[in-house]
C-alpha positions in Angstrom: -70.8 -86.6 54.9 -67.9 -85.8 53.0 -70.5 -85.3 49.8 -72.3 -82.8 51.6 -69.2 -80.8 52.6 -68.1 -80.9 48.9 -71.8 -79.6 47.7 -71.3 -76.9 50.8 -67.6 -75.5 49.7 -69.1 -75.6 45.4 -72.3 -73.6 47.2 -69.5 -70.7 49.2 -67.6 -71.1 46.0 -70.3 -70.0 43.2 -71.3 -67.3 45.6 -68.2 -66.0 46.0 -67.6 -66.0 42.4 -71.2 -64.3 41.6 -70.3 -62.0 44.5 -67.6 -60.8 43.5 -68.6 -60.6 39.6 -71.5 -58.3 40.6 -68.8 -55.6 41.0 -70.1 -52.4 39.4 -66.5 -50.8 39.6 -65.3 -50.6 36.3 -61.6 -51.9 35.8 -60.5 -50.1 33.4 -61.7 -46.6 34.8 -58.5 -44.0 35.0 -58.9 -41.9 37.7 -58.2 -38.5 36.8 -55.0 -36.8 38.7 -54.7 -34.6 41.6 -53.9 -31.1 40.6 -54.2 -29.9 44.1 -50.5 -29.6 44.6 -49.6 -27.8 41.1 -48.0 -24.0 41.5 -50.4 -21.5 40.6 -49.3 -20.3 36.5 -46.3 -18.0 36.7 -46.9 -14.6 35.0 -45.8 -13.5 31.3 -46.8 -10.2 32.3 -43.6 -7.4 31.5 -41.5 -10.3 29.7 -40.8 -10.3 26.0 -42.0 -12.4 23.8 -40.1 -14.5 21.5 -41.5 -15.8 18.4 -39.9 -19.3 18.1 -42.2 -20.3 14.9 -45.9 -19.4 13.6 -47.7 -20.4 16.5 -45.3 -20.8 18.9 -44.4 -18.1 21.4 -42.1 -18.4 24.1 -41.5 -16.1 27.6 -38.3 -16.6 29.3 -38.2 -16.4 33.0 -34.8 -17.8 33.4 -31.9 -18.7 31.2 -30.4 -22.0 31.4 -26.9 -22.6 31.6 -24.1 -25.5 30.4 -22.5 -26.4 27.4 -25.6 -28.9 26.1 -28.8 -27.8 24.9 -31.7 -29.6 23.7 -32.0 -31.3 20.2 -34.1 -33.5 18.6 -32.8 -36.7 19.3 -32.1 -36.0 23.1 -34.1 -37.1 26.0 -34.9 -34.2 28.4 -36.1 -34.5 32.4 -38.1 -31.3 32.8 -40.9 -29.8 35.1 -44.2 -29.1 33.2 -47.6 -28.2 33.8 -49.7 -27.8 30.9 -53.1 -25.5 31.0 -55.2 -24.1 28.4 -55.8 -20.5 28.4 -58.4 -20.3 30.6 -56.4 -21.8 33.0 -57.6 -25.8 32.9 -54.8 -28.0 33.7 -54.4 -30.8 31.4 -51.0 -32.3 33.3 -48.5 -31.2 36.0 -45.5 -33.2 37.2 -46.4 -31.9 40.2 -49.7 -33.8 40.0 -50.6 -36.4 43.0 -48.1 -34.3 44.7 -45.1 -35.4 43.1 -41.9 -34.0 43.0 -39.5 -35.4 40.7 -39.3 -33.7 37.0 -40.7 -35.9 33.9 -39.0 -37.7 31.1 -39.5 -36.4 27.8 -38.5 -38.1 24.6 -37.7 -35.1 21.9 -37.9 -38.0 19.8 -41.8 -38.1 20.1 -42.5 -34.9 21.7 -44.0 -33.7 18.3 -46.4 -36.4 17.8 -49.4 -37.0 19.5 -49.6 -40.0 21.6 -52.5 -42.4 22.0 -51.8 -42.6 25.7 -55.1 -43.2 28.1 -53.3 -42.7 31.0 -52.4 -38.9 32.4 -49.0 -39.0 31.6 -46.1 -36.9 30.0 -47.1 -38.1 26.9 -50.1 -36.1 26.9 -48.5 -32.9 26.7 -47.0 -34.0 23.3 -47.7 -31.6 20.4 -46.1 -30.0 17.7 -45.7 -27.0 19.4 -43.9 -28.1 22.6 -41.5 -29.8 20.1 -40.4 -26.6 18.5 -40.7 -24.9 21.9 -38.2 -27.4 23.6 -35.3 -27.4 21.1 -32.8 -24.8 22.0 -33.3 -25.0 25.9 -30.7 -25.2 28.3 -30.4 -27.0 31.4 -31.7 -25.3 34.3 -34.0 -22.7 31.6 -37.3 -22.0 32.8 -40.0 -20.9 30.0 -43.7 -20.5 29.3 -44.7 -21.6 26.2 -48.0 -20.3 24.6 -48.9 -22.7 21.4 -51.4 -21.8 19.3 -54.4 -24.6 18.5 -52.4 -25.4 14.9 -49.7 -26.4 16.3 -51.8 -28.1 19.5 -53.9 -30.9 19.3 -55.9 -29.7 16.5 -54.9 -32.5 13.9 -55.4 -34.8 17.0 -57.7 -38.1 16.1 -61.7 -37.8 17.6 -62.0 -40.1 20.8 -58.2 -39.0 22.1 -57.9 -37.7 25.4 -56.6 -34.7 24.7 -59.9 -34.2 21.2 -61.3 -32.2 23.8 -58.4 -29.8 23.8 -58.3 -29.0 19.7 -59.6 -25.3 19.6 -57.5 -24.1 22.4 -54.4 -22.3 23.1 -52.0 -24.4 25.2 -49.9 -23.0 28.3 -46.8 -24.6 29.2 -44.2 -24.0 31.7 -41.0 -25.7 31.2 -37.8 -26.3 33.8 -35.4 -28.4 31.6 -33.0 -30.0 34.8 -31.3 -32.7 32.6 -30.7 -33.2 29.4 -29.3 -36.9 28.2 -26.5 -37.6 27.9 -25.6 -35.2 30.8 
């Protein structure tokens, strides 16, 4: 008796195990964000531009205020939605419908991350760098970065590869900048 109700539990047991093995879900699939709840692209249309460097072009919509602004070595909590020109969203912080800014190291902003994930460090170029330094707390700018100083020195099989021959779109809040 008690052999056959050992056999009986090994018998549930390797079919649960097979069962559950025959998953076709694969684990390691990212699921791409929600842009659903990202503001619609504010217009550069009537402001001036601002050359900041060779392929970097800023629009101000709003100055920022405050005795600090942003350098290289600081760490800045900012809204930012990244597009290409044609309007593709690459990242938001407003994805998923969130609502609380995202932490940006100026420390790697200008170096491209080898993040799988859909996070900040995504939106990390050489041109956001250049684009960031200067701002001022509460500043609100669009950014237009040329594809040199984009992702076109970005590594084949990246998540952002697919993004080297465009113009990036960004539009930065800074609402804190460390150590504030």
């Amino acid at each position: 008796m008690c052999k056959e109700f050992l056999k009986s539990i090994l018998i549930l047991f390797s079919l649960f195990i097979v069962g559950i093995s025959c998953n076709t879900n694969d684990p390691f699939e990212i699921t791409p964000p929600n842009f659903d709840s990202v503001p619609p692209a504010t217009s550069i249309a009537g402001i001036t531009p601002i050359q900041v460097d060779e392929g970097v072009t800023a629009y101000i919509h709003e100055e920022g205020s405050g005795e600090f602004f942003v350098t290289v070595r600081d760490e800045v909590q900012a809204y930012i939605t990244l597009r290409t020109e044609d309007g593709e969203i690459i990242y938001s912080s407003f994805q998923n419908n969130r609502e609380e800014p995202s932490s940006i190291s100026m420390q790697f902003a200008g170096e491209f991350q080898n993040d799988f994930t859909y996070s900040v460090a995504q939106t990390y170029t050489p041109g956001l760098k250049i684009g960031l330094l200067g701002m001022q707390k509460g500043e609100f700018r669009t950014l237009v970065v040329a594809p040199e100083k984009g992702y076109s020195e970005i590594p084949t099989g990246s998540l952002m590869s697919q993004f080297r021959e465009d113009t990036l779109i960004y539009e930065i809040r800074i609402t804190r900048i460390f150590p504030d």
